[in-house]
DRENDREN-733595 format. One record per residue: residue number from 0; y, x, z of N, C-alpha, C in turn. Coordinates in steps of 0.02 Angstrom, whole numbers, plus 32768, in hexadecimal, padded with zeros to 4 digits. Layout:
<nr->NUM&n.y->Y&n.x->X&n.z->Z&ca.y->Y&ca.x->X&ca.z->Z&c.y->Y&c.x->X&c.z->Z>
...
This chain:
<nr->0&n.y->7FC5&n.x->802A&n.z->8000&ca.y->8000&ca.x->8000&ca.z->8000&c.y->803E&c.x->802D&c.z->8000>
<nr->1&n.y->8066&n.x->8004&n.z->7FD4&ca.y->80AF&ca.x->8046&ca.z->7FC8&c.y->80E1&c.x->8028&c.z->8003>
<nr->2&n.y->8110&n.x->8061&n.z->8017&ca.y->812F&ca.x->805F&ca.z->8035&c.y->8174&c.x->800A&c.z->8047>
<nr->3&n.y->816D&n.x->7FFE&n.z->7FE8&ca.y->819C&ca.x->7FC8&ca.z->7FF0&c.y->8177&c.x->7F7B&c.z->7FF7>
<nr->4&n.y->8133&n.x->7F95&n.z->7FF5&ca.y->810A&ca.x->7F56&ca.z->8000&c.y->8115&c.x->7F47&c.z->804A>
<nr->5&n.y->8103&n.x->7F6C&n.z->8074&ca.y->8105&ca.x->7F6A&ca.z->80BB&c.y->8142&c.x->7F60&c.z->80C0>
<nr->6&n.y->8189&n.x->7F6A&n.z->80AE&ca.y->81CB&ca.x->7F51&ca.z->80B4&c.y->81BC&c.x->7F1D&c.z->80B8>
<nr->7&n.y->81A0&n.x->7EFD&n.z->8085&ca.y->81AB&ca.x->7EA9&ca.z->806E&c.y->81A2&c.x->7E7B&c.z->809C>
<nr->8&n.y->815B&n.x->7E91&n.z->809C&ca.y->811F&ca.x->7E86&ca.z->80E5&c.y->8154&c.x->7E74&c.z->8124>
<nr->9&n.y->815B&n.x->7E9B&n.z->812B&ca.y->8193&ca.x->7E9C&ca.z->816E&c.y->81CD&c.x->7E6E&c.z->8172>
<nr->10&n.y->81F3&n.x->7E6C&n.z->813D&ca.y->822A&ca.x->7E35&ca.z->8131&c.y->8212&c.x->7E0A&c.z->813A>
<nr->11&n.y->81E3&n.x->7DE5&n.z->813D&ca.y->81B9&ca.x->7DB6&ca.z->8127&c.y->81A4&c.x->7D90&c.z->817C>
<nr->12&n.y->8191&n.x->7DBA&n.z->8188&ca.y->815C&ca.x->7DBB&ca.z->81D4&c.y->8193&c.x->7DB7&c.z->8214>
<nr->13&n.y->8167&n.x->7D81&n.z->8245&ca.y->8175&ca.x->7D81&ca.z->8280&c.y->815E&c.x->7D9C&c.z->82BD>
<nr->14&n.y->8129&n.x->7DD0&n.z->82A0&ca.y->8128&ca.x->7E18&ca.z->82C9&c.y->80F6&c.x->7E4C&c.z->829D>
<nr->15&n.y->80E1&n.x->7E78&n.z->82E3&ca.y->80BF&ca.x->7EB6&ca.z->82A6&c.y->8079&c.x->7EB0&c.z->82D4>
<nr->16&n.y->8054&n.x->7EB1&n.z->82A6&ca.y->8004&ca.x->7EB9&ca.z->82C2&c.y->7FEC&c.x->7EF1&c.z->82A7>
<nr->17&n.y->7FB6&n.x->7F28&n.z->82AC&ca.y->7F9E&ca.x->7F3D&ca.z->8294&c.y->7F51&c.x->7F33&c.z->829C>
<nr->18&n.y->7F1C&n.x->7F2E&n.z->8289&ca.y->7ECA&ca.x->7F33&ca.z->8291&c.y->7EA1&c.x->7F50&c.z->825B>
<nr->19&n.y->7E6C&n.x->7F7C&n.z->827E&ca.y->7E41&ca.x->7FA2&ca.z->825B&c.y->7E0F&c.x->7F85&c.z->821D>
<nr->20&n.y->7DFB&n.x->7F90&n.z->81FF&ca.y->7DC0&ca.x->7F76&ca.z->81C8&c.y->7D9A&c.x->7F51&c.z->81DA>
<nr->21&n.y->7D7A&n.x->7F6D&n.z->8234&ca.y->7D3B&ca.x->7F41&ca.z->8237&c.y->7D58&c.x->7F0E&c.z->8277>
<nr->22&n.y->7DA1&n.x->7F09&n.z->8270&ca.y->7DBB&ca.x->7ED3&ca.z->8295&c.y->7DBF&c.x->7ED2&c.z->82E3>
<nr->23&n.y->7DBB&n.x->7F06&n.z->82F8&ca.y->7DE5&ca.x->7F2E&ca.z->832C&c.y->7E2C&c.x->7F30&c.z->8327>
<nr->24&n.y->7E45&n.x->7F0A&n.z->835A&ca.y->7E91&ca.x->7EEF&ca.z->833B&c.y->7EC1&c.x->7F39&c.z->837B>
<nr->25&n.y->7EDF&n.x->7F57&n.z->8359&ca.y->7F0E&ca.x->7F8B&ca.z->8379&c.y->7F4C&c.x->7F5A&c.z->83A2>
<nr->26&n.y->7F4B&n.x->7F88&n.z->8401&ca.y->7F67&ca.x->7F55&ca.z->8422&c.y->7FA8&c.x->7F32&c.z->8404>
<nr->27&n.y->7FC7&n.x->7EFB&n.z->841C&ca.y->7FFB&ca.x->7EEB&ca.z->83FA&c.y->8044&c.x->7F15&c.z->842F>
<nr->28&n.y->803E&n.x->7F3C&n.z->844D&ca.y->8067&ca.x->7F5C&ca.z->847D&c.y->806F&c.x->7FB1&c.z->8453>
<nr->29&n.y->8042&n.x->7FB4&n.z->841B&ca.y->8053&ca.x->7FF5&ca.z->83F4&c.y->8090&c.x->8012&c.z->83E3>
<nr->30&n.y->80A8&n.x->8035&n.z->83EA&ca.y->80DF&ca.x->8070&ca.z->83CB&c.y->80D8&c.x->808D&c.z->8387>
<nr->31&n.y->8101&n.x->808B&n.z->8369&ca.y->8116&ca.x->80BA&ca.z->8327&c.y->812B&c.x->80F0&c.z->8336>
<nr->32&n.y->811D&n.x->8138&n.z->834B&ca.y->811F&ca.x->816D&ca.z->835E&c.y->814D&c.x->818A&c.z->832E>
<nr->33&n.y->8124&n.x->818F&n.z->82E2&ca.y->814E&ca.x->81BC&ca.z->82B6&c.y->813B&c.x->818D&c.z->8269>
<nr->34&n.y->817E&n.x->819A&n.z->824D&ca.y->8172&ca.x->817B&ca.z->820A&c.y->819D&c.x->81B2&c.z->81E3>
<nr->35&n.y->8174&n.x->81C3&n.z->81B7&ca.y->818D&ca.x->8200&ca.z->8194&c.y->8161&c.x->8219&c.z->815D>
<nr->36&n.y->816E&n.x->825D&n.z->8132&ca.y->8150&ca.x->8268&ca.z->80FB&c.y->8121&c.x->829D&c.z->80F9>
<nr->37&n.y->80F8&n.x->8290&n.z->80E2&ca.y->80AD&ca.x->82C5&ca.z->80E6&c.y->8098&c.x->82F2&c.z->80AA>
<nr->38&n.y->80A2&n.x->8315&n.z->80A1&ca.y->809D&ca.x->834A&ca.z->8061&c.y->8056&c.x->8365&c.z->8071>
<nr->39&n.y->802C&n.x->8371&n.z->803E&ca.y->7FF9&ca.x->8396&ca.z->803A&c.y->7FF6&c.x->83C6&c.z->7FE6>
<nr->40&n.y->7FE5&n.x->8412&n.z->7FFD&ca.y->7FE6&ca.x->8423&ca.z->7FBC&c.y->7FAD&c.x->8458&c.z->7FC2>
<nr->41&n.y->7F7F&n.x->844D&n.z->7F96&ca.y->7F34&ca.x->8461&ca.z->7FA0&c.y->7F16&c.x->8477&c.z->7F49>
<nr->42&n.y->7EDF&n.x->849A&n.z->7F65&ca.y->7EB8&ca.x->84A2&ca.z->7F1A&c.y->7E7B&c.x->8491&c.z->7F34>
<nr->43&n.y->7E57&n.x->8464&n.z->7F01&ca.y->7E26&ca.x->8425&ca.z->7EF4&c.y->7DE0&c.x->8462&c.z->7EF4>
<nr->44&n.y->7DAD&n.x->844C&n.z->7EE9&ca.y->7D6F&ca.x->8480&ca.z->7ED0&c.y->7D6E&c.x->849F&c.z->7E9C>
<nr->45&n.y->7D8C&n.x->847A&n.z->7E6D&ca.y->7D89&ca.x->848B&ca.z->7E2D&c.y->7DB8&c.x->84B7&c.z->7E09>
<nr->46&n.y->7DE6&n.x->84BE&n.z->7E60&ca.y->7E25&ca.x->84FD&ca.z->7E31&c.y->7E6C&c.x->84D4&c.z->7E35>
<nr->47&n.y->7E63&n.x->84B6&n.z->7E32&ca.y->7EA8&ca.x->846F&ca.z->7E14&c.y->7ED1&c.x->847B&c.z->7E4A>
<nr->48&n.y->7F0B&n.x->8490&n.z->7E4C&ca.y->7F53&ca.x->848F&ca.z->7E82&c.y->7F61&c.x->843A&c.z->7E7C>
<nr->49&n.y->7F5E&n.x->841D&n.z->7ED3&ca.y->7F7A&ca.x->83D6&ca.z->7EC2&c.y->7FAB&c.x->83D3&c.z->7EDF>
<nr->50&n.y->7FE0&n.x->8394&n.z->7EF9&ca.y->8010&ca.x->8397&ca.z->7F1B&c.y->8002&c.x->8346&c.z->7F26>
<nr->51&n.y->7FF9&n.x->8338&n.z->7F6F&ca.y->7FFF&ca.x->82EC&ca.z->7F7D&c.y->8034&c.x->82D8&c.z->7FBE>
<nr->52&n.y->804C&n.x->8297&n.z->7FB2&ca.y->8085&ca.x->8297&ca.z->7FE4&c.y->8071&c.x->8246&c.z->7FE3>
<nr->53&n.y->808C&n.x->8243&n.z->8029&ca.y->8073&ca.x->81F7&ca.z->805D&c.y->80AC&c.x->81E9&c.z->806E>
<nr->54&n.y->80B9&n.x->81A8&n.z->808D&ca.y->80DD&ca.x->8198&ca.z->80CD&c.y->80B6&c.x->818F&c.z->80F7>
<nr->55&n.y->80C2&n.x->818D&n.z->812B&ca.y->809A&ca.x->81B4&ca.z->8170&c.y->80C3&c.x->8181&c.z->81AD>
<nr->56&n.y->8099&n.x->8146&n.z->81C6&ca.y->809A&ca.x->812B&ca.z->8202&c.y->807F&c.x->813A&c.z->8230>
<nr->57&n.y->807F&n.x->8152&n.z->827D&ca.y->8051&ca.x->816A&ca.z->82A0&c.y->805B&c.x->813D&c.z->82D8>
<nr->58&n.y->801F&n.x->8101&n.z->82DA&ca.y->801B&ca.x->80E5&ca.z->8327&c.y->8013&c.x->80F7&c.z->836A>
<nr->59&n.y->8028&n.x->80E3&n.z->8389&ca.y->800F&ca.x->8106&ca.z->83DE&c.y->800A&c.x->80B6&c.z->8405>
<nr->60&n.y->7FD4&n.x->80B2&n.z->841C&ca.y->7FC3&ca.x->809D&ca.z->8460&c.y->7FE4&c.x->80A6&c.z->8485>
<nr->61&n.y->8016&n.x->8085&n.z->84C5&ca.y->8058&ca.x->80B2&ca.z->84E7&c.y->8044&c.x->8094&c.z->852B>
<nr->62&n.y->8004&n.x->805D&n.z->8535&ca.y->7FFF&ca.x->8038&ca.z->8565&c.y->8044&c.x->801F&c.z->8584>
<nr->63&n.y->8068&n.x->8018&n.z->856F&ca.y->80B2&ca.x->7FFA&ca.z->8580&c.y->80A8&c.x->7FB2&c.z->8558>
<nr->64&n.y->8086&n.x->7F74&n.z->858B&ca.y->8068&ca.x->7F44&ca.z->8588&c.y->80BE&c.x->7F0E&c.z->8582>
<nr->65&n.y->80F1&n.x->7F19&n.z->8585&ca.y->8122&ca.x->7EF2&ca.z->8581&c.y->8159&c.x->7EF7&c.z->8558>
<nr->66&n.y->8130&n.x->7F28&n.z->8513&ca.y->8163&ca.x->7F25&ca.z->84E1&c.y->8140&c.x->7F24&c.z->84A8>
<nr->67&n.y->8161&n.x->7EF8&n.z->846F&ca.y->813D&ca.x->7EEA&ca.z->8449&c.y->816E&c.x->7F0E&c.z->83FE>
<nr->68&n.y->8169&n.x->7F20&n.z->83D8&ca.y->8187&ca.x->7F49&ca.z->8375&c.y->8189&c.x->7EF8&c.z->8363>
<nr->69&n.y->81CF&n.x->7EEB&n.z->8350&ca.y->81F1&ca.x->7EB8&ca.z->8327&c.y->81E3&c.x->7ED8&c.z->82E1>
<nr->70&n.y->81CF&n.x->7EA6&n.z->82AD&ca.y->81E6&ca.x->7EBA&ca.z->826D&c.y->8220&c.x->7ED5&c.z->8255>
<nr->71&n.y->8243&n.x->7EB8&n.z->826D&ca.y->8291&ca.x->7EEB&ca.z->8266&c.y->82B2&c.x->7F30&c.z->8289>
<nr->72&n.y->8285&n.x->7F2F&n.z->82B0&ca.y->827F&ca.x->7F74&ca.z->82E3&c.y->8267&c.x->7FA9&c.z->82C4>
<nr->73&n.y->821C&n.x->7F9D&n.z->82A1&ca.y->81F7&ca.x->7FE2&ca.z->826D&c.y->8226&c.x->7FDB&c.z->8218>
<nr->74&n.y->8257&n.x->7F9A&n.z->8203&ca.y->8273&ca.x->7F9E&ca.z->81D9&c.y->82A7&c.x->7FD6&c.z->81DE>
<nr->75&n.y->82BB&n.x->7FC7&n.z->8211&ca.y->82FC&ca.x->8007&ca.z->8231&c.y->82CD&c.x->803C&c.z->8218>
<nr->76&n.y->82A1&n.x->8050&n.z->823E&ca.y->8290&ca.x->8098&ca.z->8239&c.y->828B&c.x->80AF&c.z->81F8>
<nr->77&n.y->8259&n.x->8089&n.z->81E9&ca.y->8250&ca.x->809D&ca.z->81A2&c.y->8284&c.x->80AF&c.z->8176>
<nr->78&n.y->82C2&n.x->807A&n.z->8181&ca.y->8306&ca.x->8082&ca.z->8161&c.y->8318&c.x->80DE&c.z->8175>
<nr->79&n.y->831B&n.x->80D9&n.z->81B9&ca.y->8332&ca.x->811D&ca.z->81B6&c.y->8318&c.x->8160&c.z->81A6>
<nr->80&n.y->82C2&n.x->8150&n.z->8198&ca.y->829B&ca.x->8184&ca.z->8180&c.y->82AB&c.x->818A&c.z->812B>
<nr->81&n.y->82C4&n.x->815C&n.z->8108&ca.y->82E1&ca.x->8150&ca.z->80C2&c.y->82FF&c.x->816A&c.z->80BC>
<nr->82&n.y->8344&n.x->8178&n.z->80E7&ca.y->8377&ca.x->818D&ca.z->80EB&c.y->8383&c.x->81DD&c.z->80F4>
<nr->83&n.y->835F&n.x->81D8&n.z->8144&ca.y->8364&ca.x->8237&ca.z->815D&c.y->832B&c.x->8257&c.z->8131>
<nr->84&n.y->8303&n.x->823C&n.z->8123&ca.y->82B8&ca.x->8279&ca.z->80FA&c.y->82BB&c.x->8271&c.z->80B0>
<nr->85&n.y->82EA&n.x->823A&n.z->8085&ca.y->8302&ca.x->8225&ca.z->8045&c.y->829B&c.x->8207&c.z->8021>
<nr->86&n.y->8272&n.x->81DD&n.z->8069&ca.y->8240&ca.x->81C3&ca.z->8063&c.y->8230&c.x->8196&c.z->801C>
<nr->87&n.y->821F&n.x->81A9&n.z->7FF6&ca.y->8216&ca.x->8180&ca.z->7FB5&c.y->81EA&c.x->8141&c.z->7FB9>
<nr->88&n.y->81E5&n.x->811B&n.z->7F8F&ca.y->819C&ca.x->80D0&ca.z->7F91&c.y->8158&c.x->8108&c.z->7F86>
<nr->89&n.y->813D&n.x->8119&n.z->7FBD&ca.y->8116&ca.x->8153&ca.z->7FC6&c.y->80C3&c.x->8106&c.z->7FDC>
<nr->90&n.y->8090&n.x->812B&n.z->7FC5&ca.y->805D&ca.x->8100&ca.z->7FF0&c.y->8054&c.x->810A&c.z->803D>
<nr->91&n.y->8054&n.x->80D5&n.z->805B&ca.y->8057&ca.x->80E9&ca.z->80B0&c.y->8008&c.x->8102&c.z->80B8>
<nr->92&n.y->7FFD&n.x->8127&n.z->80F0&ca.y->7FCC&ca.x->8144&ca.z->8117&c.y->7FDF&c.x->8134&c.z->815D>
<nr->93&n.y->7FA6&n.x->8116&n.z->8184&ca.y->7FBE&ca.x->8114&ca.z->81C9&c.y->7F89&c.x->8153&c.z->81F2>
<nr->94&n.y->7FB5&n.x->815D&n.z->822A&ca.y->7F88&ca.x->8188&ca.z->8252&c.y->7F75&c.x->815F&c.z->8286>
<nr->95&n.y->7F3A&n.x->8156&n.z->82B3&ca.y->7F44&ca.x->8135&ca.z->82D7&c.y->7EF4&c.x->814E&c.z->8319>
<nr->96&n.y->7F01&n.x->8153&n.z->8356&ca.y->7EC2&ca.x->8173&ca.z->8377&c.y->7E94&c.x->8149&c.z->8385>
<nr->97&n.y->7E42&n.x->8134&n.z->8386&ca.y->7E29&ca.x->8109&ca.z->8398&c.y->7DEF&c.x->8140&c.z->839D>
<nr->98&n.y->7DFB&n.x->815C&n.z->83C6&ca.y->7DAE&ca.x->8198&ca.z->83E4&c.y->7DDC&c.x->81DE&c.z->83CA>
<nr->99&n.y->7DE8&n.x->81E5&n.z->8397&ca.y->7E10&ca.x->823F&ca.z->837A&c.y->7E4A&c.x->8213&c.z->8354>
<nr->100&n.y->7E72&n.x->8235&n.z->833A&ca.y->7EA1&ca.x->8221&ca.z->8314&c.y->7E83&c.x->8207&c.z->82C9>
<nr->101&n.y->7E7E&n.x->81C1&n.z->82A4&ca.y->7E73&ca.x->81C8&ca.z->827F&c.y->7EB0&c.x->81B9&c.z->8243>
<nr->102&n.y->7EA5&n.x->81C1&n.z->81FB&ca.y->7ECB&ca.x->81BA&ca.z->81D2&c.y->7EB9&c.x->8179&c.z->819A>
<nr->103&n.y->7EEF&n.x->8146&n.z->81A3&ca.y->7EC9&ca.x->80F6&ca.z->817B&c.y->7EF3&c.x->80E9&c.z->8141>
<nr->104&n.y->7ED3&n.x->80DA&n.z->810C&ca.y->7F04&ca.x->80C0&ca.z->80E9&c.y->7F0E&c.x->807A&c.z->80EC>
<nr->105&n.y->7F54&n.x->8062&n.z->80CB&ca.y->7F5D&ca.x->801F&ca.z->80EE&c.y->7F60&c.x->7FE1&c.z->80B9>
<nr->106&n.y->7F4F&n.x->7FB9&n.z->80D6&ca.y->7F51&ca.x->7F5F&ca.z->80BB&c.y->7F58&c.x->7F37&c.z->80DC>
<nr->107&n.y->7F64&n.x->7EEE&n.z->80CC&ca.y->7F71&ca.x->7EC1&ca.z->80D6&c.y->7F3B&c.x->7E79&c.z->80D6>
<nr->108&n.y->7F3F&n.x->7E5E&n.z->810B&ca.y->7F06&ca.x->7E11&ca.z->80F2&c.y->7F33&c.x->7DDF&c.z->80EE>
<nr->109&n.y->7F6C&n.x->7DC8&n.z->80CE&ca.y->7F97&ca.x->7DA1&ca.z->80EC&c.y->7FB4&c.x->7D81&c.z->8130>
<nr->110&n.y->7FA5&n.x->7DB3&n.z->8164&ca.y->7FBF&ca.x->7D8D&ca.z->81A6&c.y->7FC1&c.x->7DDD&c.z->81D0>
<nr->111&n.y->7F8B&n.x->7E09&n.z->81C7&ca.y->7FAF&ca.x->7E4E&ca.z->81E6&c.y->7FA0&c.x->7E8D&c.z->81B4>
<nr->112&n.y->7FC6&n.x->7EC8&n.z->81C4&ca.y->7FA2&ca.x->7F11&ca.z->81B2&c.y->7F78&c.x->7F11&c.z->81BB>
<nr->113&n.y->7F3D&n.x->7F2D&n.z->8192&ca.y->7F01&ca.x->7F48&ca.z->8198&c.y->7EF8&c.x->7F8E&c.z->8197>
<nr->114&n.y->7EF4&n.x->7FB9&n.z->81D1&ca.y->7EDC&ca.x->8007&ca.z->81C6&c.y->7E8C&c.x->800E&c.z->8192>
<nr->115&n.y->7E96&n.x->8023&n.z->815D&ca.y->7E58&ca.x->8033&ca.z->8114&c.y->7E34&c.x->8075&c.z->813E>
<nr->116&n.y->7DF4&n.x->806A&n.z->8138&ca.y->7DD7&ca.x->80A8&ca.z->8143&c.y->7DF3&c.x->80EA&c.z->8103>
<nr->117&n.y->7DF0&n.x->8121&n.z->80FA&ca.y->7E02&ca.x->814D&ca.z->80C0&c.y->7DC4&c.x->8166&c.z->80AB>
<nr->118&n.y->7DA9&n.x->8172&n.z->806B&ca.y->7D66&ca.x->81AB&ca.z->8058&c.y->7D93&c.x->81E5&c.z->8034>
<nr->119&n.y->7D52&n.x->8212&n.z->8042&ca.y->7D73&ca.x->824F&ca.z->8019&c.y->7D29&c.x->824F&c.z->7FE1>
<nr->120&n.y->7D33&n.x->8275&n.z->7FB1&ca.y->7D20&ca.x->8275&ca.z->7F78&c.y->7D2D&c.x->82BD&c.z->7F47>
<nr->121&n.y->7CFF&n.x->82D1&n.z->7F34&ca.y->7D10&ca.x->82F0&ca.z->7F03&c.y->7D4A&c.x->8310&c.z->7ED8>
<nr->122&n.y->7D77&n.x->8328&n.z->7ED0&ca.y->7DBE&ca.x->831F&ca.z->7E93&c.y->7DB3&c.x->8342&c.z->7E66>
<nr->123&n.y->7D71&n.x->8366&n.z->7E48&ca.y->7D63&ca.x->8389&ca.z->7E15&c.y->7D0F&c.x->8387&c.z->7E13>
<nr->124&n.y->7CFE&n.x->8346&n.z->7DFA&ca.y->7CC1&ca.x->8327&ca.z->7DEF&c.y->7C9F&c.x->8364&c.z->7DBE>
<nr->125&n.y->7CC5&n.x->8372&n.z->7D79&ca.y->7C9C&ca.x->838C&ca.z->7D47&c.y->7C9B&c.x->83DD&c.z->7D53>
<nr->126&n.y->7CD7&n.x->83F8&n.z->7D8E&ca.y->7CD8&ca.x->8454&ca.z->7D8E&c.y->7C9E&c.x->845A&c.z->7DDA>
<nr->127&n.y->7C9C&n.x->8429&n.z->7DF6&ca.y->7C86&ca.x->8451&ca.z->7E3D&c.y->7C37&c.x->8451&c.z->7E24>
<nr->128&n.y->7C0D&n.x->8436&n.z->7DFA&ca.y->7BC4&ca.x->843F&ca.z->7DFF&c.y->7B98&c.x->83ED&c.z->7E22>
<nr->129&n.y->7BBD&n.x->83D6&n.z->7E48&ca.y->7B82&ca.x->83AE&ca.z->7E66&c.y->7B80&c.x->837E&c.z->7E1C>
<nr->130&n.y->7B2F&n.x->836B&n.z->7E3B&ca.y->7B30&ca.x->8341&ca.z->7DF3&c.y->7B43&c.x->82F3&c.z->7E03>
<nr->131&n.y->7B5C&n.x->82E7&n.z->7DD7&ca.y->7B6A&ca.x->8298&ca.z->7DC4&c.y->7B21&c.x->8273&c.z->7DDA>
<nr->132&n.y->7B3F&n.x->823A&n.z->7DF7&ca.y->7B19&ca.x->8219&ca.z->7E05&c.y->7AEC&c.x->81E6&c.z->7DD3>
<nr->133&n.y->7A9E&n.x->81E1&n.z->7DD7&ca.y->7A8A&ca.x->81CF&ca.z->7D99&c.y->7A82&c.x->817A&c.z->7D9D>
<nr->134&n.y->7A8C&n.x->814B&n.z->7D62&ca.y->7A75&ca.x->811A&ca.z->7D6B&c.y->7A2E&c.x->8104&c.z->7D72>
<nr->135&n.y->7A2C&n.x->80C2&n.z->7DA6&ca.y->79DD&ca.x->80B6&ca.z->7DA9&c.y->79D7&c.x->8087&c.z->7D7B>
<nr->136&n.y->79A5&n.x->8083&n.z->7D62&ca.y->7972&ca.x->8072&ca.z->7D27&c.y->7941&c.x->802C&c.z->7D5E>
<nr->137&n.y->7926&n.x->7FFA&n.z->7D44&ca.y->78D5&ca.x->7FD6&ca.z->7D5D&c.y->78BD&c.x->7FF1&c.z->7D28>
<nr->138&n.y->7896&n.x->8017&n.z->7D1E&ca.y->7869&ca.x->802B&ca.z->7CE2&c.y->783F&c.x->7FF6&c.z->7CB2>
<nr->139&n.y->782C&n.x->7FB2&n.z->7CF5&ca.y->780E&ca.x->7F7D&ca.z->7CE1&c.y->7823&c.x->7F47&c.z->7CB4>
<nr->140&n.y->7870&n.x->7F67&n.z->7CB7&ca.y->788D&ca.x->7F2F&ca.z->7C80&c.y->789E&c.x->7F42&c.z->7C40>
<nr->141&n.y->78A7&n.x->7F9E&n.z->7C4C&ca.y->7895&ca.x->7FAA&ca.z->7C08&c.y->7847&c.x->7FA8&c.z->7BE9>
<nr->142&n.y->7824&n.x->7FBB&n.z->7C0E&ca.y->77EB&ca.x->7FAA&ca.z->7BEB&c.y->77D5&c.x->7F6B&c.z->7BCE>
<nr->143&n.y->77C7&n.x->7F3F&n.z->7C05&ca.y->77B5&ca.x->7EEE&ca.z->7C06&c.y->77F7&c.x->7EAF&c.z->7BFE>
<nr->144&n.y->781D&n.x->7EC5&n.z->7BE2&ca.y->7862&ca.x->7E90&ca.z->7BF1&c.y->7840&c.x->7E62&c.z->7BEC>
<nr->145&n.y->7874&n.x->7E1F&n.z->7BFD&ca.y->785B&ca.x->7DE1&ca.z->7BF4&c.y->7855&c.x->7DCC&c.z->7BAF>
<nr->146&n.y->7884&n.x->7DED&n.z->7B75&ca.y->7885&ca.x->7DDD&ca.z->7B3A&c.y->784B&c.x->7DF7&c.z->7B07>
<nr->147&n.y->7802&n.x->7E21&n.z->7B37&ca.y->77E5&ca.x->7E4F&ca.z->7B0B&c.y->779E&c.x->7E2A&c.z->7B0E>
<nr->148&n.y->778B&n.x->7E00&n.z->7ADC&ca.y->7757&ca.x->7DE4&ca.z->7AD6&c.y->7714&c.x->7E01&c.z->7ACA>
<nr->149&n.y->76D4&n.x->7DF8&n.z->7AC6&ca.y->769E&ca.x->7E1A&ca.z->7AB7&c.y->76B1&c.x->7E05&c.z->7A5D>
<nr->150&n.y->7699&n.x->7E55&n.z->7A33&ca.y->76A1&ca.x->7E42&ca.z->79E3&c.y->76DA&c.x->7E35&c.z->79D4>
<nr->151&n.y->772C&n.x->7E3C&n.z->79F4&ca.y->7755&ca.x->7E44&ca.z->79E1&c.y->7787&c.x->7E91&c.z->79C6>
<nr->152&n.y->7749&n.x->7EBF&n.z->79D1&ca.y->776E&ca.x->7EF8&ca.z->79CC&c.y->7799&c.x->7F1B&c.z->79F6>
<nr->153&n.y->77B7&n.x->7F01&n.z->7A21&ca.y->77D4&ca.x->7F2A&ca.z->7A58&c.y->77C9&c.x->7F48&c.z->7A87>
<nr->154&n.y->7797&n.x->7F31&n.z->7A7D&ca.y->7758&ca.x->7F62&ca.z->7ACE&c.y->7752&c.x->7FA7&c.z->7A9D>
């Protein structure tokens, strides 16, 4: 989700929820710690120089059970992370701890944020060697399809 989606989101909304994938809902007493920009610049397996850049929400748990993030409260911030870091419509990443720090990407179900689990993968399928994964076959249907009669030749 891009940065100006979650704007929208927010204009929109009469508060901020966040919850995990498998519906572990993050307390509603959470903090926005840091909202800001994440640069990564790396070489892949295959050799390839990349350069990737996020916006970067980081939740905290604050157990401070008597305050609750207005939609217009993380609008502020965000406004001013636009402003002081010149934050572009970047895709958000949240950070957020639930056992180690993890890193989610984010969505929406129409009623709250959803923290996305992230995979990592490959970025140079054809230089690093592993092999491609092969398709499976029923062998039985090439042999015997349903369309292959006795004395029709296709057997």
């Amino acid at each position: 989700m891009k940065l100006s989606e979650v704007k929208a989101l927010l204009a929109k909304a009469e508060t901020v929820e966040f919850t995990l994938e498998n519906g572990n809902k993050v307390p509603d007493h959470f903090h926005v710690t840091e909202v800001g920009v994440v640069s990564k610049h790396f070489i892949d397996c295959g050799g390839t120089v990349r350069n990737e850049k996020v916006a970067n929400f980081q939740l905290w748990d604050a157990n401070d059970v008597d305050h609750r993030l207005k939609p217009q409260k993380l609008l502020n911030i965000i406004g001013l992370s636009e402003k002081t870091l010149g934050m572009e419509d970047l895709e958000v990443e949240v950070e957020y701890q639930s056992g180690t720090i993890g890193r989610y990407d984010l969505g929406h179900d129409g009623q709250r944020f959803v923290l996305l689990a992230k995979t990592t993968t490959c970025l140079a399928p054809d230089k690093c060697g592993v092999p491609q994964e092969k398709m499976k076959l029923d062998l039985s249907q090439l042999i015997a399809g349903p369309s292959c009669e006795p004395g029709s030749g296709c057997c």
